[in-house]
Phi, psi and omega in degrees: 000341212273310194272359154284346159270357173296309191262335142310349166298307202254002187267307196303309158259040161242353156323290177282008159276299178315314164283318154340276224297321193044163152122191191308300179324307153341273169314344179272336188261343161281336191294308225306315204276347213261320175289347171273317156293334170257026164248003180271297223307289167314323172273349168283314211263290168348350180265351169232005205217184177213077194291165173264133175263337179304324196276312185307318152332303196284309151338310167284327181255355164296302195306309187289344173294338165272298136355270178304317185279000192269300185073203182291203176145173177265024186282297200344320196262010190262311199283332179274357162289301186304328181296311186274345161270354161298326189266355181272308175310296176327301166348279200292307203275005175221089178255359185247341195237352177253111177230152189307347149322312179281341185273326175313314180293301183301333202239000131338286182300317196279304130040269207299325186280271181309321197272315184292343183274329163325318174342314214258001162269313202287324182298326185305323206250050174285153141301154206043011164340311173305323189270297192306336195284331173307358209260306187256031133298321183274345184267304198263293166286359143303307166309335188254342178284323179286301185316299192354283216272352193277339176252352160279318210264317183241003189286127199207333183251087185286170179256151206239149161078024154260163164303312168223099154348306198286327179293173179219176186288309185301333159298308161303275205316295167326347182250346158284301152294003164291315177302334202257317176304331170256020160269339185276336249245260167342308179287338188289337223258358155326273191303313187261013165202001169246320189208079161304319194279335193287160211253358184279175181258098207274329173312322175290316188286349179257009192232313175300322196299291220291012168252342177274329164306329182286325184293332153313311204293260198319316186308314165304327182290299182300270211321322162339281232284359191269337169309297176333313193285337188259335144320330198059038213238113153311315200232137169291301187212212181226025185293355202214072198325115173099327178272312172113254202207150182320287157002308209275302180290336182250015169325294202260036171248305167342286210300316224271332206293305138328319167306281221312314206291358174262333184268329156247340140319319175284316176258313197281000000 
């Protein structure tokens, strides 16, 4: 415990600078967790399979590289054509050494990691962005901090035939409505101390979003733990003392970050 507060001590505000700050930093600090997460990904799956790890890297930094001169667009889905016929290609020309199992995991990986995590660059770059990319934070760790103490204190019905056993119902509701509180908690101190002139109701969209971000946030949080099980893993890796790997820590921030940025495309 000592040393996962150690390291959110010294992790946390450089975190909340970078995303404040947005713009190349921002990408740079998502490819960086993005190229990290997908070899904790790729090194979980190795035990039975051979993902290519080289074409996803060289991908993750063509794709964030693109990102930036680009932003979003429909080249995005022109580049994620070009990764799976790279990897179609790989196929046809390592065909004694390559199975389709393994090219599934490399475009998987690259899927899961690199492309969900962009989100939260793209959300940056929004109008009022700056405000919004926090919505899925508060949405993913606002959820998971609340089931915490809400499945510790009150927790009486676990869920069964799941990845984690161990959670409970009362824990998911409580990390959903907990989730929705500090989303309302964050839009007031918005309105009344960053951006008083928006015309949106920011308290009520921050309180939906970060409860619909929540609903996300435990899927995510469960596939993480269903991957580990079938992997046979505890931890994705050991970058982050107390926490476990970049995975182990951004599980439900993947997941919440497409949401949050499909949910304000659609109403802003």
């Amino acid at each position: 415990m000592l040393m996962r507060l150690v390291t959110t001590i010294i992790a946390l505000p450089l975190v909340i600078f970078i995303v404040n700050h947005g713009g190349l930093p921002l990408l740079l600090m998502c490819m960086i967790l993005s190229l990290v997460g997908l070899r904790e990904l790729y090194r979980a799956f190795s035990k039975e399979d051979k993902p290519v790890h080289i074409v996803g890297y060289v991908f993750t930094l063509v794709y964030f590289g693109a990102v930036f001169a680009f932003g979003a667009g429909y080249w995005l889905l022109v580049g994620l054509a070009l990764f799976i016929i790279c990897v179609q290609a790989l196929l046809v020309a390592l065909f004694n050494r390559l199975s389709i199992e393994d090219t599934v995991v490399t475009v998987y990986g690259f899927l899961y990691v690199p492309f969900l995590l962009s989100f939260i660059v793209l959300v940056r770059e929004l109008p009022l962005g700056q405000f919004y990319v926090w919505l899925i934070f508060t949405s993913a760790f606002g959820c998971d901090t609340f089931a915490y103490i809400t499945g510790v204190t009150l927790g009486r019905h676990k869920l069964k035939n799941t990845p984690s056993p161990k959670k409970s119902v009362e824990g998911i509701i409580g990390g959903m409505i907990g989730a929705a509180l500090v989303g309302l908690i964050y839009g007031y101190f918005v309105v009344h101390f960053a951006a008083p002139e928006t015309t949106v109701n920011l308290m009520l969209f921050a309180a939906v979003v970060s409860l619909i971000g929540a609903v996300f946030s435990v899927i995510g949080d469960m596939a993480a733990s269903a991957i580990k099980r079938r992997t046979d893993i505890k931890d994705f890796g050991a970058l982050l003392p107390g926490h476990g790997g970049v995975l182990d820590r951004a599980d439900s921030v993947i997941i919440v970050a497409p949401i949050v940025y499909l949910v304000l495309r659609l109403v802003i």
